[in-house]
Structure formats: C-alpha cells, structure tokens
C-alpha positions as CSV (number, residue, x, y, z in Angstrom):
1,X,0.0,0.0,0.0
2,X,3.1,2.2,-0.6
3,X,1.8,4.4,-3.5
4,X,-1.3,5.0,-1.4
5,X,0.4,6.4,1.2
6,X,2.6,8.4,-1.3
7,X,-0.5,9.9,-2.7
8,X,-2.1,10.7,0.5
9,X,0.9,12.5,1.2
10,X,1.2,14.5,-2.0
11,X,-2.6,15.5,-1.0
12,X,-1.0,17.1,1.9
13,X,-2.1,14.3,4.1
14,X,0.3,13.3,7.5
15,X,0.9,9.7,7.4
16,X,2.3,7.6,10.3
17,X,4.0,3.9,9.9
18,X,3.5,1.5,13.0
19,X,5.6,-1.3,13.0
20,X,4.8,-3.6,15.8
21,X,7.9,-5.1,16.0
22,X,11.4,-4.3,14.3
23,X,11.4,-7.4,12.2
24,X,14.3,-8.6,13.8
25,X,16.5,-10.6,13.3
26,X,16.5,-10.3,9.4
27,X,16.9,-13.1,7.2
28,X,19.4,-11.3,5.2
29,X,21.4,-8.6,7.1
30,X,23.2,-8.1,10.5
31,X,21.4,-6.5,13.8
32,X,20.1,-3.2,13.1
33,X,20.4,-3.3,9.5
34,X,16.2,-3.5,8.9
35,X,15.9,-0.5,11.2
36,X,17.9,1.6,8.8
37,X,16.2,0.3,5.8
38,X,13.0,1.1,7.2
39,X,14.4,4.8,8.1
40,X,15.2,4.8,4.6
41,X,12.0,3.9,2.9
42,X,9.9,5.9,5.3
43,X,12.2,8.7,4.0
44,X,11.3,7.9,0.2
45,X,7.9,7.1,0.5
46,X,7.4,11.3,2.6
47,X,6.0,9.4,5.9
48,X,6.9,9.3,9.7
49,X,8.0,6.1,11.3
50,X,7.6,4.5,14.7
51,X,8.3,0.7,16.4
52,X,6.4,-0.7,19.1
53,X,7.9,-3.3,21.3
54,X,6.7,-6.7,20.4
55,X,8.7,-9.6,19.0
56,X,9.0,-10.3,15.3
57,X,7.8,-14.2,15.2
58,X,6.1,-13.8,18.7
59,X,3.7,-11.2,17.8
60,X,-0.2,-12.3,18.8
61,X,-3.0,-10.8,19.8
62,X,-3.9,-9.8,23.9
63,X,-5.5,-7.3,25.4
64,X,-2.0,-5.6,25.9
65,X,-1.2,-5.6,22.1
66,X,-4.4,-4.2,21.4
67,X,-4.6,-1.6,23.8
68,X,-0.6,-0.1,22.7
69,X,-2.2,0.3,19.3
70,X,-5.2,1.9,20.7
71,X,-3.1,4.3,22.6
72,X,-1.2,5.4,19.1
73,X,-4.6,5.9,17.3
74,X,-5.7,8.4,21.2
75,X,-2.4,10.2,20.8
76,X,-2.6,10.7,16.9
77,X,-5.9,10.7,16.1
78,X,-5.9,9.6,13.1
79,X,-9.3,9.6,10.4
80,X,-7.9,6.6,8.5
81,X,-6.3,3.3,9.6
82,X,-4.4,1.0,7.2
83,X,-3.6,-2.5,7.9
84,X,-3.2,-6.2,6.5
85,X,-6.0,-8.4,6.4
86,X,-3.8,-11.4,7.6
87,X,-4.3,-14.8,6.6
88,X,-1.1,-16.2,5.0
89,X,1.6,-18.5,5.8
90,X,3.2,-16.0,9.1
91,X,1.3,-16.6,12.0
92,X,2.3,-12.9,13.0
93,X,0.1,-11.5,10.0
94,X,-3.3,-12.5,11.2
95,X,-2.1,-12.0,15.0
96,X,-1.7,-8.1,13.7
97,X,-4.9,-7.7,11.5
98,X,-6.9,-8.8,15.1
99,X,-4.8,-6.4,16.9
100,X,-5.1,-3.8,14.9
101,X,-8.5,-3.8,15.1
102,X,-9.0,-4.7,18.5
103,X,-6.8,-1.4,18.7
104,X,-9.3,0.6,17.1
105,X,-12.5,-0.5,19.2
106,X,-10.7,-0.1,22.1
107,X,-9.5,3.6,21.0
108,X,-12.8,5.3,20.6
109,X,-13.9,3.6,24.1
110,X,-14.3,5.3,27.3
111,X,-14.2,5.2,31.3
112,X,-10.7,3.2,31.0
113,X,-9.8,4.6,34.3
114,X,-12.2,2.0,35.5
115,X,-11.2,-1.2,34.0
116,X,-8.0,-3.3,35.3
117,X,-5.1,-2.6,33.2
118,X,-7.0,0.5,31.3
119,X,-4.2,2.5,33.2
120,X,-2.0,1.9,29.7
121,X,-4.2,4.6,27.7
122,X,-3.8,7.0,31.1
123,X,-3.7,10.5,29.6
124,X,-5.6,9.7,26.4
125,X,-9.1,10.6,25.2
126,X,-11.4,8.7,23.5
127,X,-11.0,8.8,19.6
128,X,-12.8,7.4,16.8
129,X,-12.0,6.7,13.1
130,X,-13.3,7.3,10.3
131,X,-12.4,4.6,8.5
132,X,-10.7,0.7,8.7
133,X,-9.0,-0.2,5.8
134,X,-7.1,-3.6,4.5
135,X,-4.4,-4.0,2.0
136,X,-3.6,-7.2,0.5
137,X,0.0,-8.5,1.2
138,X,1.7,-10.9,-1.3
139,X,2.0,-13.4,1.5
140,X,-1.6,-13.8,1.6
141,X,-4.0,-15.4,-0.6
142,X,-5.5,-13.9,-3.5
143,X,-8.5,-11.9,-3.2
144,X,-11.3,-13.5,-5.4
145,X,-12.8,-9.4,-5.1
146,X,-11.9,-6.2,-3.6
147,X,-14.0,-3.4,-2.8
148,X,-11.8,-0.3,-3.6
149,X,-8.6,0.0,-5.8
150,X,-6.2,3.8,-5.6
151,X,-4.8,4.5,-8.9
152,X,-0.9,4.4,-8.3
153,X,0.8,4.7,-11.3
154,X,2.0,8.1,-10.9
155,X,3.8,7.4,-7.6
156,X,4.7,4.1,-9.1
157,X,8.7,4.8,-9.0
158,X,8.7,5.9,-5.5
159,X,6.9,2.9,-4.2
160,X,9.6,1.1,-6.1
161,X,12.2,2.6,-4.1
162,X,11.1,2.3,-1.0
163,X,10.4,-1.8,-1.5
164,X,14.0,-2.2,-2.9
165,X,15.2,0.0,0.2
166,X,14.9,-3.5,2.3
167,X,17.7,-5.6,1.0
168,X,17.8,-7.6,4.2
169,X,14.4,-8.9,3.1
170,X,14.6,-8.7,-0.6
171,X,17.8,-11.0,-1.1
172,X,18.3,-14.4,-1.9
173,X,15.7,-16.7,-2.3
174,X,13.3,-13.8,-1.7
175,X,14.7,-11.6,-4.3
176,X,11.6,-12.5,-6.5
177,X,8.9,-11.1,-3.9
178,X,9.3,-7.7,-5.8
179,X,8.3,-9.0,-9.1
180,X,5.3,-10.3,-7.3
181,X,4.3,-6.7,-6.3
182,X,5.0,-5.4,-9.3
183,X,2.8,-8.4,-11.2
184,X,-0.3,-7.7,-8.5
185,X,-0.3,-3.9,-9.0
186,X,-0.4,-4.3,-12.7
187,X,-3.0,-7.0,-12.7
188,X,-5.0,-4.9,-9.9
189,X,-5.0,-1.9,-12.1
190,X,-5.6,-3.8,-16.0
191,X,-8.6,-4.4,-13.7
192,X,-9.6,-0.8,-12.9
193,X,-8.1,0.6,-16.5
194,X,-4.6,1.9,-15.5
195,X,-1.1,0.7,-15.1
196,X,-0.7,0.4,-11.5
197,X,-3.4,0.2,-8.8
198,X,-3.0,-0.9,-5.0
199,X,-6.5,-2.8,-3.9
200,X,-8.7,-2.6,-0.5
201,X,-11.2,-4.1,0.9
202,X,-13.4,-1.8,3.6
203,X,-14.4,-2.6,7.5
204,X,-17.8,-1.3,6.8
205,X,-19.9,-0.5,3.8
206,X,-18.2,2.2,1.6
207,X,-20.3,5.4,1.7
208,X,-19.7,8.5,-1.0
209,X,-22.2,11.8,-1.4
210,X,-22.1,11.0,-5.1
211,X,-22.3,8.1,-7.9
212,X,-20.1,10.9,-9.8
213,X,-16.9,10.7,-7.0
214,X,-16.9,7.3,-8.7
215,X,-13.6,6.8,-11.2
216,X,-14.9,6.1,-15.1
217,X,-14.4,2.5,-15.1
218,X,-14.0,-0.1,-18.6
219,X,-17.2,-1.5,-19.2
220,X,-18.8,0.9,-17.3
C-alpha cells in the first residue's frame, strides 16, 4: 500500500507507519540493518515512522497488544487506519490484523480509568476513526474481489524505491517477492483501467455523497 500512502501525502495528508515489532532478526542482514532500511524507505515514501515493542515471530493478539495500538490511534488521532488483512503462511500477520483492530474498538472507548489494566491509555481521550482499511500482502491469498482499488501509477517509482530499500528482506531466495508486487499492481490496475493500482477491501460499507466521485471505469 506504498503508492497510497505516497499519494495521500502529496494530498497534503500526515501519514504515520507502526511497525509492531522491528522485524528482527532479518533473514538477510546483520542486527540493526532493517531498522535503517525502514528509516530509509519511510524517507522515500514522505512518511513518519515509529516501532512498538513486540517480537517479530512472537507477535499475537492480547489485550495488551491491542490496547498499545489503541493508545497510538488516542495520541494521533488519526481519520484513516491501514492494515493487513492477515491470513497467510506468518502466524504474525493475522495475529496483527486482530490487533489492529482490536486497537481501534478499544480507542474510541471510554471510562478506561475503571477497568484493570486501562491504566495503559492513562492520559488519552477517546478517539474514533473514520475509516478501517485492508491491504492485500503478497504473502496472503488472493482476493477473489476487492472493494476499492487507488490509482498508483504516478507514484509508481517511488513505491519502487522504497520496496528495494529493504535488501535484508529482498535477497536471496526472496529476491523475487518484488516482481510479485509489481505483477499484482499491474493486474489490480488492468482491472480498474490503469497501469498500477493498489487494492482494498473496507471494514464497513463504503459510503460517498455522489455516484459521480466514482472513477470512469472499462465497461462501465
């Protein structure tokens, strides 16, 4: 979902990365390595960075994981959340997708103060979304449909950049990985009628004021 990030930026948008863990220890690179990369691409793609403390190959979901990720979205206040919709071969993938939304009920929830253990959003308020997004990663499935796809081609190169950033995970026998990106986003958007696209599917029901906001689609 890097070129719709990119794109949100360039509309003047902020845009935060969480990573729940530092993805460490990388296949292909000493200690440390990753972080950098990740520096680096967060650089490229115009967004803001931060790590929270669980363990790459230990992530699941609790009540704990879910409520650092709730405190982010109470401190930032964000209107849109991004995540994966896990359910791949990395048990850590669909241990984040229930956190992170876990993580957003709990956010917009109140009268913390009164629960055991609510003492971790001490300081916060309340905030609600206004949206729960998923983005397909290449280590899931393939979606039979999707509900939403953002036209990417212009930002294409700089999504790019930032994916190569991470030789520690792009090496070896993983080199490949980012032709399979590259083969998705074209298929997505020979779907939609342009060269790149990035697909979603929605939490809820997608709402617009307008039939026109709609993209001209082939086919109609």
């Amino acid at each position: 979902m890097g070129g719709t990030m990119v794109t949100l930026v360039r509309r003047g948008m902020s845009v935060l990365f969480v990573d729940l863990c530092s993805g460490e220890p990388a296949r292909h690179a000493e200690r440390g390595v990753r972080a950098a990369q990740a520096e680096r691409a967060a650089v490229i793609l115009g967004v803001r960075r931060t790590v929270l403390a669980m363990t790459d190959r230990m992530i699941r979901d609790s009540v704990e994981a879910r409520l650092s990720v709730a405190r982010l979205i109470r401190v930032h206040r964000p209107r849109l959340v991004f995540t994966t919709a896990g359910a791949g071969v990395h048990p850590d993938h669909a241990a984040v997708t229930d956190i992170v939304v876990g993580g957003v009920f709990y956010g917009r929830l109140p009268k913390w103060d009164e629960v055991a253990g609510g003492d971790a959003l001490a300081g916060t308020e309340p905030h609600e979304i206004d949206r729960l997004f998923f983005g397909h990663c290449r280590m899931e499935p393939p979606w039979p449909r999707f509900d939403f796809a953002i036209d990417v081609t212009g930002v294409y190169a700089q999504k790019m950049a930032a994916l190569t950033a991470y030789e520690s995970v792009f090496s070896g026998d993983q080199a490949t990985l980012v032709d399979k990106y590259s083969a998705e986003d074209r298929y997505v958007g020979s779907l939609v009628g342009v060269t790149y696209a990035e697909a979603f599917n929605a939490r809820s029901p997608l709402l617009v004021s307008s039939p026109e906001l709609f993209a001209r689609a082939r086919f109609g």
